[in-house]
Backbone bond lengths (Angstrom), bond angles and torsions (degrees), N, CA, C in turn:
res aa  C-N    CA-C-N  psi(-1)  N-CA   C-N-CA  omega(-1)  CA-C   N-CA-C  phi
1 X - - - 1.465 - - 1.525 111.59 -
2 X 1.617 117.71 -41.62 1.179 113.60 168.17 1.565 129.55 -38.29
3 X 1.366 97.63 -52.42 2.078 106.30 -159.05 2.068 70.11 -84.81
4 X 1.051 148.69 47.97 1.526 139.32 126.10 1.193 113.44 -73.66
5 X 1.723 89.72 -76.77 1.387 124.95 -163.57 2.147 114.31 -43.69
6 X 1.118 77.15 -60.91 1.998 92.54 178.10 1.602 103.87 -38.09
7 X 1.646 105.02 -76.16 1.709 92.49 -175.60 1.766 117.26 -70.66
8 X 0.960 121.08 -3.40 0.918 121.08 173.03 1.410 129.43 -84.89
9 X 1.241 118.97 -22.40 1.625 143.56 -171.91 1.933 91.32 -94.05
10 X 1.601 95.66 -39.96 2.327 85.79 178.91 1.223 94.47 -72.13
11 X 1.625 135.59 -22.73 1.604 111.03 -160.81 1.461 109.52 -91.20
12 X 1.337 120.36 -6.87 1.252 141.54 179.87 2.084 107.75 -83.59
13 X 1.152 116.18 -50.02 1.068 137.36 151.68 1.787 114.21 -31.71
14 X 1.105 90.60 -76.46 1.355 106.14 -174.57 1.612 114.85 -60.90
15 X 1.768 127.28 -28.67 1.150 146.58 -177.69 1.548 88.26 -70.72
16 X 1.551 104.87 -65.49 1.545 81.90 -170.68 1.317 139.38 -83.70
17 X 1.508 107.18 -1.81 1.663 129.60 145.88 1.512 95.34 -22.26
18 X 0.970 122.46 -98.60 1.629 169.59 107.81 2.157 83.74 64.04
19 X 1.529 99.17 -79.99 1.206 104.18 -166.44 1.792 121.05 -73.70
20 X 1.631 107.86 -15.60 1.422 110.33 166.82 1.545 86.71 -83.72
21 X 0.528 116.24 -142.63 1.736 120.58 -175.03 1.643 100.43 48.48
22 X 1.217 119.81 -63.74 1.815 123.54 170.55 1.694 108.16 -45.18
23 X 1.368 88.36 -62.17 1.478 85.86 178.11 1.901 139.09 -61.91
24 X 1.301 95.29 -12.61 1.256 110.39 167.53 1.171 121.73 -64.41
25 X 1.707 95.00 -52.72 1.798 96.39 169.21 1.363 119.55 -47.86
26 X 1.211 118.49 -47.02 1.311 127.99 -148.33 1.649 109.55 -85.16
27 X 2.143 111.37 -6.24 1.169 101.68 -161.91 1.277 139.08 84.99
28 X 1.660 106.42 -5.77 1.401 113.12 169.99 1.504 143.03 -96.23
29 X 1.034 150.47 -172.58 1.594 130.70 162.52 1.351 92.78 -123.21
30 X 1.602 73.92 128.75 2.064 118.76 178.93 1.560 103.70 -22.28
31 X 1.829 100.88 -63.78 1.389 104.51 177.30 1.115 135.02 -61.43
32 X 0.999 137.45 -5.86 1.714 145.74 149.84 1.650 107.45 -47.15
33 X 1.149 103.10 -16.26 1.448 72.83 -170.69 1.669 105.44 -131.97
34 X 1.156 122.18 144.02 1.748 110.09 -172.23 1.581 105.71 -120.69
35 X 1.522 93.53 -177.58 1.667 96.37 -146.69 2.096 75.92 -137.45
36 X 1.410 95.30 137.12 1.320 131.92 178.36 1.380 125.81 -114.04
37 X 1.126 139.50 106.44 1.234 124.12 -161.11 2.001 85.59 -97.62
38 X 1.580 95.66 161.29 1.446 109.80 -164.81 1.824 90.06 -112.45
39 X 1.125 122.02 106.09 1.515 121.57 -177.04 1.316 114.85 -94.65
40 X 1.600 135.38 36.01 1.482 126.24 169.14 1.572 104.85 -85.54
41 X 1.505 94.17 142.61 1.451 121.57 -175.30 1.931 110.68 56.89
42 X 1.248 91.23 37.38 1.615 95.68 -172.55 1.507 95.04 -94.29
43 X 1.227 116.25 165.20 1.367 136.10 169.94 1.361 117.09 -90.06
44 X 1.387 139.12 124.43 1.481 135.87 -177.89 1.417 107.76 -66.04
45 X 1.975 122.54 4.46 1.407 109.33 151.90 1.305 123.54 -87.11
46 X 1.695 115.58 -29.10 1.135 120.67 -165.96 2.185 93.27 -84.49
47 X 0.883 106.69 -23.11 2.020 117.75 173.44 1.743 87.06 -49.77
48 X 1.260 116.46 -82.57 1.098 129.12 -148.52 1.896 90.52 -59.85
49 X 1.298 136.51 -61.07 1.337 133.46 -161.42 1.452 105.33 -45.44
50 X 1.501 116.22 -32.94 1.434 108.56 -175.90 1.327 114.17 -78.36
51 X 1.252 103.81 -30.20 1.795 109.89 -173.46 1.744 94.83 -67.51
52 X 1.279 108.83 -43.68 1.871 111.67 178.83 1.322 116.76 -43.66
53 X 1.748 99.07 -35.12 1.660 104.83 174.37 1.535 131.04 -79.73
54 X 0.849 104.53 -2.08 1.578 130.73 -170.52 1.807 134.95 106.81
55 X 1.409 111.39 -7.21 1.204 126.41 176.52 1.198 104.87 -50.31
56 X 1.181 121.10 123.26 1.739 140.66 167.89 1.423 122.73 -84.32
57 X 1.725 116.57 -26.84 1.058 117.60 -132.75 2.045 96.48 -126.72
58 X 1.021 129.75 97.46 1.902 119.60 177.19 1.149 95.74 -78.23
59 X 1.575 96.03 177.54 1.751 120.68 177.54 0.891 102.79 -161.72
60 X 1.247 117.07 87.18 2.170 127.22 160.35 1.267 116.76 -60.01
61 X 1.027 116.02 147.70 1.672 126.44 174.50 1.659 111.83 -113.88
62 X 1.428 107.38 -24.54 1.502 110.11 -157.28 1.761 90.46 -123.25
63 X 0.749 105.43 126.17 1.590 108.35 161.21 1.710 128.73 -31.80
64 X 1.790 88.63 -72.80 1.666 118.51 176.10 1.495 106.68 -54.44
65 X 0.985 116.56 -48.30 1.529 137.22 -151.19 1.924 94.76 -86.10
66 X 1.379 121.48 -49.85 1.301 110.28 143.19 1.286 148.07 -6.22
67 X 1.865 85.56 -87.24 1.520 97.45 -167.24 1.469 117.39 -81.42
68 X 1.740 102.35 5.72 1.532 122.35 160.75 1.505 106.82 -56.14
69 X 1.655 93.97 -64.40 1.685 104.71 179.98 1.423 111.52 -53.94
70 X 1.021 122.60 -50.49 1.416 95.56 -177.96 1.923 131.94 -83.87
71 X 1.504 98.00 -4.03 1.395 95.93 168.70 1.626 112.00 -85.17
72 X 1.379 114.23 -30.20 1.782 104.69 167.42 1.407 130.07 -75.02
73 X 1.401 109.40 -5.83 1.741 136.01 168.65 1.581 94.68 -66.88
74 X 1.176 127.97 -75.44 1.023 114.42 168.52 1.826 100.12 120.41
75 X 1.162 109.19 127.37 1.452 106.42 166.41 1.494 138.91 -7.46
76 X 1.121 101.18 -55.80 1.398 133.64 -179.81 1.237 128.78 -84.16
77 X 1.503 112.61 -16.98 1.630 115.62 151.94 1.628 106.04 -96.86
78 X 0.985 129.26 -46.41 1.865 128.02 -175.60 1.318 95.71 -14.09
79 X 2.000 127.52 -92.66 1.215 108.29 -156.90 1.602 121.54 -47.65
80 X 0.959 133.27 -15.35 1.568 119.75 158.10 1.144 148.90 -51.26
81 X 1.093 101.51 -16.48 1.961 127.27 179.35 1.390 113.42 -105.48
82 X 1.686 131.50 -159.90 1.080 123.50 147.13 2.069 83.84 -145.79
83 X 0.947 118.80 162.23 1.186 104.68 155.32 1.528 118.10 -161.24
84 X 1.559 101.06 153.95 1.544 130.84 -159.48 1.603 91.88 -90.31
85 X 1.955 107.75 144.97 0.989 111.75 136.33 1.250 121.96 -110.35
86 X 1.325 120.58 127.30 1.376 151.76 -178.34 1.587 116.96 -82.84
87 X 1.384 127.77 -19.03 1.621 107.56 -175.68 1.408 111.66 -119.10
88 X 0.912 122.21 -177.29 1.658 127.38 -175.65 1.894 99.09 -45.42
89 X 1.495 114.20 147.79 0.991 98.78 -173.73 1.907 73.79 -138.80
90 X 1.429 123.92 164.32 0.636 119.01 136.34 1.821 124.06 -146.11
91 X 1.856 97.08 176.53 1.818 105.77 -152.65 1.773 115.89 -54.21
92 X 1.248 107.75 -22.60 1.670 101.83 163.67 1.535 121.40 -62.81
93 X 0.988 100.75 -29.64 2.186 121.20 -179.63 1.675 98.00 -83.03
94 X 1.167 129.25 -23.98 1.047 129.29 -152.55 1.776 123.11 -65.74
95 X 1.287 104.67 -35.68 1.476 103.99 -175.67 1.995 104.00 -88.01
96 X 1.293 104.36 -31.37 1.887 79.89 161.94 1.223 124.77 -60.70
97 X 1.530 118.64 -34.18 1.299 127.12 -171.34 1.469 104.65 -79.04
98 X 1.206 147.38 -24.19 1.535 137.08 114.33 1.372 124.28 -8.40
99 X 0.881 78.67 -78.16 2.546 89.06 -178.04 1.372 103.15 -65.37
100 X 1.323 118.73 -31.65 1.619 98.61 173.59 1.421 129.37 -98.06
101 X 1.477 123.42 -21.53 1.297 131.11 159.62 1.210 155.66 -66.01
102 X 1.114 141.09 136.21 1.717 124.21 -166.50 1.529 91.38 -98.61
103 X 1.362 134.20 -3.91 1.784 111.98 -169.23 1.492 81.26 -168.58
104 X 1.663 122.65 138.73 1.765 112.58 167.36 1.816 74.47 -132.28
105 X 1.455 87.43 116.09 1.523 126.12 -179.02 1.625 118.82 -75.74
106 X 1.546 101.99 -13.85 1.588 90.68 -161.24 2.370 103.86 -125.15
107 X 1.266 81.07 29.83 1.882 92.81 176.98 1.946 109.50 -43.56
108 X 0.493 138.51 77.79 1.506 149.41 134.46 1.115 142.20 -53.37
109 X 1.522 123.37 18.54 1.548 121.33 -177.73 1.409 105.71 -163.92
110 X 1.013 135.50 135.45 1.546 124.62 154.42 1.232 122.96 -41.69
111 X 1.319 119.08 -57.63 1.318 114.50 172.90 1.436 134.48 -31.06
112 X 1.648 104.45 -45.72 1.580 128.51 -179.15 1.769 108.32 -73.75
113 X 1.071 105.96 -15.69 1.741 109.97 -169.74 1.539 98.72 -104.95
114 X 1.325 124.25 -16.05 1.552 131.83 173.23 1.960 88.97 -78.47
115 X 0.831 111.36 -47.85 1.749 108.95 -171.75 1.472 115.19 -66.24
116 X 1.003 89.71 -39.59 1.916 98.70 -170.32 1.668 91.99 -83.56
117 X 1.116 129.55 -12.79 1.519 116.85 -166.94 1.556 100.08 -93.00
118 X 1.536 111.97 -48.41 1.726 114.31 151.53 1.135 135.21 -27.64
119 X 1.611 106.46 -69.83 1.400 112.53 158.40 1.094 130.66 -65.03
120 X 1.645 144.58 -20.67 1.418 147.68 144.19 1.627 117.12 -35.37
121 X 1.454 108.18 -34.32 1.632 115.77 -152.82 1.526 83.39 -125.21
122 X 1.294 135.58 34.12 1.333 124.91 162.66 1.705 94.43 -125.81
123 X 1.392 112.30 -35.78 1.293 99.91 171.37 1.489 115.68 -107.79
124 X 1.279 95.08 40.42 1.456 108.82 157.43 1.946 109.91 48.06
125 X 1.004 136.65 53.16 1.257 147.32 156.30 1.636 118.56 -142.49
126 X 1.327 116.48 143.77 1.218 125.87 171.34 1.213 120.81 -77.29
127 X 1.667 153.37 92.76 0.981 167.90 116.32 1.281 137.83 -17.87
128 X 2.066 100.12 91.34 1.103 95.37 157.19 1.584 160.09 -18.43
129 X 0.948 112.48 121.61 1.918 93.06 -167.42 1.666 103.82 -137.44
130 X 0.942 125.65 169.84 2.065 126.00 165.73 1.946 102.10 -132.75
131 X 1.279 92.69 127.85 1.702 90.40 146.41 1.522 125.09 -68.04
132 X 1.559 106.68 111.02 1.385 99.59 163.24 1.552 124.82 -69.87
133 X 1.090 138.23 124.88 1.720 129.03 154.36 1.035 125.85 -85.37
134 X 1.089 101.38 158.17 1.961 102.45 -176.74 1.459 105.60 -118.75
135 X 1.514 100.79 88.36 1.780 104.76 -165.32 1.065 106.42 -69.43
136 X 1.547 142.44 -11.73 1.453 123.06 172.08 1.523 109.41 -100.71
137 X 1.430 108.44 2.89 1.699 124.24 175.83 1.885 78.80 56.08
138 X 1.201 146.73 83.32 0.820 149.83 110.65 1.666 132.78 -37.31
139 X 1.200 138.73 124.13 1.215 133.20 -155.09 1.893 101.44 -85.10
140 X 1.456 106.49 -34.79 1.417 121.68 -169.28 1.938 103.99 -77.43
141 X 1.324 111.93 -21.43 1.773 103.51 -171.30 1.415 95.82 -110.71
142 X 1.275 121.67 152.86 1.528 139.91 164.15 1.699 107.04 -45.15
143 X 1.276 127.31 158.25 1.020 127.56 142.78 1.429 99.55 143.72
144 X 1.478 104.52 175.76 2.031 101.82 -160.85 1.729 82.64 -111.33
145 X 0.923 115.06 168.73 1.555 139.19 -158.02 1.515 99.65 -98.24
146 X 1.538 107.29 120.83 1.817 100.36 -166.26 1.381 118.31 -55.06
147 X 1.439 116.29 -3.30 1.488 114.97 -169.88 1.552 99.07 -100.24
148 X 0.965 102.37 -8.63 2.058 98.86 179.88 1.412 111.67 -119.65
149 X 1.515 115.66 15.21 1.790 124.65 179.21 1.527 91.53 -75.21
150 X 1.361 132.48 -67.48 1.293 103.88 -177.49 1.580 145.81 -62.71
151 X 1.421 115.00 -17.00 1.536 129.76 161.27 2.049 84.80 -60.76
152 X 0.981 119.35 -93.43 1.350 87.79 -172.44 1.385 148.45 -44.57
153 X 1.559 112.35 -21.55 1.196 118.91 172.17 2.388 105.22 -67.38
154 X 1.216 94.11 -28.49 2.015 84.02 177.28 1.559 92.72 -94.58
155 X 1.118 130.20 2.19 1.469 114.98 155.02 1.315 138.24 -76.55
156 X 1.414 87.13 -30.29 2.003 105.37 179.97 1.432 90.88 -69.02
157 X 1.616 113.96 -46.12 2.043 103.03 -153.24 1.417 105.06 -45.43
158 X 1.588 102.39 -47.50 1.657 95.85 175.07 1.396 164.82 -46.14
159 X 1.649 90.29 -18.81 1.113 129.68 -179.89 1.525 104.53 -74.97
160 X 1.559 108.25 126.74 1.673 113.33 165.00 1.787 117.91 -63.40
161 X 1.199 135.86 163.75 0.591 133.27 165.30 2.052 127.61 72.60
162 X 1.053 108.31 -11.33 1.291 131.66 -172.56 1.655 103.46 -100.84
163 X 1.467 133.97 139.68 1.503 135.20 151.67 1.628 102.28 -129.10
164 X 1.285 96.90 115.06 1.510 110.25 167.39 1.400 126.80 -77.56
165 X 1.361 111.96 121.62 1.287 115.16 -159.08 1.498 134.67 -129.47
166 X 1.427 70.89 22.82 1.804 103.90 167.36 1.611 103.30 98.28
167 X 1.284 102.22 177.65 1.738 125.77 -148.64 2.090 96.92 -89.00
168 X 1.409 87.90 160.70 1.491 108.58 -175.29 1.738 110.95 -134.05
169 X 1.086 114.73 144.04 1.951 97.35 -170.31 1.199 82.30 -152.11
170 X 1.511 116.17 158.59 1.376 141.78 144.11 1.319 112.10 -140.82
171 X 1.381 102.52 140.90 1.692 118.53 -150.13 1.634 105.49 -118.04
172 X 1.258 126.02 128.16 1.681 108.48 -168.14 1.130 123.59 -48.93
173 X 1.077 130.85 155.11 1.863 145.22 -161.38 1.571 85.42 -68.67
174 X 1.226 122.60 139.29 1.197 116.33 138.40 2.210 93.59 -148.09
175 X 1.400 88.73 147.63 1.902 92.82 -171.20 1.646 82.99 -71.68
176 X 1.240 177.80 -178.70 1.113 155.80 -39.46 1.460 117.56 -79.34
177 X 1.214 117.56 117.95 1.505 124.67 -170.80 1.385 109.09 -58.07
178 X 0.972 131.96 -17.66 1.713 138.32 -166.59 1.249 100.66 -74.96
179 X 1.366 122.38 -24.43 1.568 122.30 -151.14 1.387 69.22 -83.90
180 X 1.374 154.82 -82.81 1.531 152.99 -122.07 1.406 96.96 -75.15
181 X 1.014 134.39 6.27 1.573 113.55 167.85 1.294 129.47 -76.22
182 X 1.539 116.60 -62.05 1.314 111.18 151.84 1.690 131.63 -12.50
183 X 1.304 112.87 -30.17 1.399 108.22 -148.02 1.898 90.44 -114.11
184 X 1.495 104.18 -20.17 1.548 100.77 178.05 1.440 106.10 -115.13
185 X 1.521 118.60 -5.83 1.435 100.71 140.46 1.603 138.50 -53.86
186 X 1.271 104.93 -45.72 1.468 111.13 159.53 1.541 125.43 -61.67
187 X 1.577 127.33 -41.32 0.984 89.65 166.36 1.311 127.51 -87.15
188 X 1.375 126.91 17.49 1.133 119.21 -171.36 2.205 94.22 -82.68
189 X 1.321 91.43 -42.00 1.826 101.44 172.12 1.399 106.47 -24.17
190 X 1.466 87.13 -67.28 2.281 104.46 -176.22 0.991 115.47 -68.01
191 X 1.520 150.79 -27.23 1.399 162.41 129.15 1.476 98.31 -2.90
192 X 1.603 101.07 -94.97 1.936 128.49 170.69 1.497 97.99 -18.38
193 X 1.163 119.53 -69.31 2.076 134.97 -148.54 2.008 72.55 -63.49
194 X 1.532 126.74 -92.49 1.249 149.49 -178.69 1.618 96.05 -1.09
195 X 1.433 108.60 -77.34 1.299 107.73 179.84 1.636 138.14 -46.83
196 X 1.523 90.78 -49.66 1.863 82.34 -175.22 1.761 96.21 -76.00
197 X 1.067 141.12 -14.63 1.530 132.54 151.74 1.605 133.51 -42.75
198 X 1.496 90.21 -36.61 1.129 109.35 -174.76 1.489 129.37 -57.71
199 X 1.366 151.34 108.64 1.736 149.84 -170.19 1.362 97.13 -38.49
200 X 1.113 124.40 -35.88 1.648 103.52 -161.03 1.841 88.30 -150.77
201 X 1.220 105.85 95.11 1.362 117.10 -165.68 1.765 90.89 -75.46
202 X 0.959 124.77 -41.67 1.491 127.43 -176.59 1.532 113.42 -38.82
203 X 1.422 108.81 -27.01 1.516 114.85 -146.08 1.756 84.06 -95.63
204 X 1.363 103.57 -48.23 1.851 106.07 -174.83 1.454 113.60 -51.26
205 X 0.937 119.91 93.74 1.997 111.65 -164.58 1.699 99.00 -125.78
206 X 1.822 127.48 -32.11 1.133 101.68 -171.60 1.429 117.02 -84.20
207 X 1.053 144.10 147.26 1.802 143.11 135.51 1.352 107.92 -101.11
208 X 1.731 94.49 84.55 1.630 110.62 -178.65 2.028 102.89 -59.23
209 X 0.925 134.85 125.69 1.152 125.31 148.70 1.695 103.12 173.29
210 X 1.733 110.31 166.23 1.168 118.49 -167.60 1.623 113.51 103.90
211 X 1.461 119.94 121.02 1.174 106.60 -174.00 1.751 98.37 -133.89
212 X 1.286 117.15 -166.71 1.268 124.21 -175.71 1.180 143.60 -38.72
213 X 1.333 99.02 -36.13 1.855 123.93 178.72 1.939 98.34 -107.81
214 X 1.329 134.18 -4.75 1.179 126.37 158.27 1.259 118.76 -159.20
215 X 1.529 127.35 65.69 1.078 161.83 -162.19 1.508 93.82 -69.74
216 X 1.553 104.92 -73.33 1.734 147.32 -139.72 1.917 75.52 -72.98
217 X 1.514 124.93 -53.06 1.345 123.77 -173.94 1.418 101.67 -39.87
218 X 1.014 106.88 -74.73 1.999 139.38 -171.06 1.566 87.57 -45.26
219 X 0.958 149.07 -71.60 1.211 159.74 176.23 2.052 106.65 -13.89
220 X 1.820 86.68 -79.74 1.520 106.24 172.89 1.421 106.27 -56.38
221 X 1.172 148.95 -66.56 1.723 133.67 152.86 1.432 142.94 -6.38
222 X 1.174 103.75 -29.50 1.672 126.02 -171.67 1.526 118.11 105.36
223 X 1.295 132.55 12.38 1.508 120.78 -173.57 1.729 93.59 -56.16
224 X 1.405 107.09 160.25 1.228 134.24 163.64 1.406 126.88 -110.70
225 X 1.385 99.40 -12.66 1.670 117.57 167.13 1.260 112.33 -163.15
226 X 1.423 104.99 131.12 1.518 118.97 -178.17 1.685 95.72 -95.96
227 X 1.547 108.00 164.46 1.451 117.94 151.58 1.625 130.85 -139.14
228 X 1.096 96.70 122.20 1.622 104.15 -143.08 1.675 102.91 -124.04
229 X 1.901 109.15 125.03 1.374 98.68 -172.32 1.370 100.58 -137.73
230 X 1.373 142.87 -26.32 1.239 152.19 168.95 1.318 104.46 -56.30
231 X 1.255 104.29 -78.88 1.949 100.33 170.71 1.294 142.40 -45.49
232 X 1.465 96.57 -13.44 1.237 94.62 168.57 1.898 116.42 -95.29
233 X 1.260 86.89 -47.33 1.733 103.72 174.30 1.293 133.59 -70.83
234 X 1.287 115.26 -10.65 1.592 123.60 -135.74 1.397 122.75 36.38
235 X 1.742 126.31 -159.42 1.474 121.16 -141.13 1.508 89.56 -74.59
236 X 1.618 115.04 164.68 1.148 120.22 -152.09 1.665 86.64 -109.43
237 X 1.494 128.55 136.65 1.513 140.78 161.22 1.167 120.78 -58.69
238 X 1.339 105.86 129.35 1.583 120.37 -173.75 1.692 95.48 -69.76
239 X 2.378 79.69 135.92 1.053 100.98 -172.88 1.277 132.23 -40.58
């Protein structure tokens, strides 16, 4: 567990080196903004090394692959964390991913926010949630089209059982981080607009976006939470 923990606790270190340093530029304090580690195809040793380092915060992509992670986590570490699901989810999967989640990060449809609001208000808790967007409206990734995030965002308020808690983006790959600005400047725009609309503006706190190779971008933009899995882990193992 040791030879995990060690490089794994400097790359964590070094990430958030990495993200005060962003934030300096930008005028902000470091602590505003938190750091999520993204756990697909992770190992429940390398899970646990980050939590050793202080990370509070997961990010599932896979459902199965999840609720793996959290049954080999083990009882007795859970309250220490909180954790997000992050990848396409869909409404047949939907009520475990309720019972097992503290936040499902990646809501994209009306349809899916009519389900989760059912299932939220059948098991009687209010459930965090984020609009994902699909800032390059990509046809191949999930996400609602930045021009129709707010018709859904006054759709969710309505919804029982649901607290919206602000927006989630992924912006197309490009290997130069510069290219992602454009695309999380805007949503940071729709984020801003979302919020002061919002009933309980207090509650809207994340601007999920920024990932491994342009974190530090997302950072200078306004994210409020990055999710970061390469840097912390190195290259990620085929699925």
């Amino acid at each position: 567990m040791d030879s995990v923990c060690a490089p794994v606790a400097a790359k964590v270190n070094e990430v958030r080196r990495r993200m005060a340093a962003a934030a300096g530029r930008a005028g902000r304090a470091p602590e505003d903004i938190a750091l999520m580690a993204a756990v697909k195809s992770r190992t429940p040793e390398e899970i646990r090394a980050v939590l050793s380092a202080g990370l509070t915060l997961l990010g599932e992509n896979r459902l199965q692959e999840g609720l793996a992670h959290l049954e080999a986590l083990g009882p007795g570490v859970r309250p220490t964390f909180q954790a997000h699901f992050i990848g396409r989810l869909q409404t047949n999967k939907a009520r475990r991913a309720v019972q097992a989640f503290d936040s499902l990060d990646s809501v994209d449809s009306l349809r899916l926010a009519e389900v989760l609001s059912r299932l939220a208000t059948e098991c009687q808790v209010r459930l965090p949630i984020l609009l994902e967007v699909n800032l390059g409206e990509e046809s191949q990734k999930g996400g609602v089209a930045p021009e129709e995030t707010e018709a859904l965002a006054d759709a969710v308020h309505r919804f029982p059982g649901l607290q919206l808690s602000g927006l989630m983006g992924v912006c197309p790959y490009d290997e130069e981080p510069q290219a992602s600005r454009p695309f999380y400047r805007t949503l940071a725009r729709l984020f801003e607009h979302i919020r002061r609309n919002h009933p309980e503006p207090e509650a809207c706190r994340w601007l999920s976006m920024g990932m491994s190779h342009d974190f530090e971008v997302a950072v200078e933009e306004g994210a409020t939470l990055v999710r970061v899995g390469q840097a912390l882990f190195g290259p990620r193992r085929p699925a």
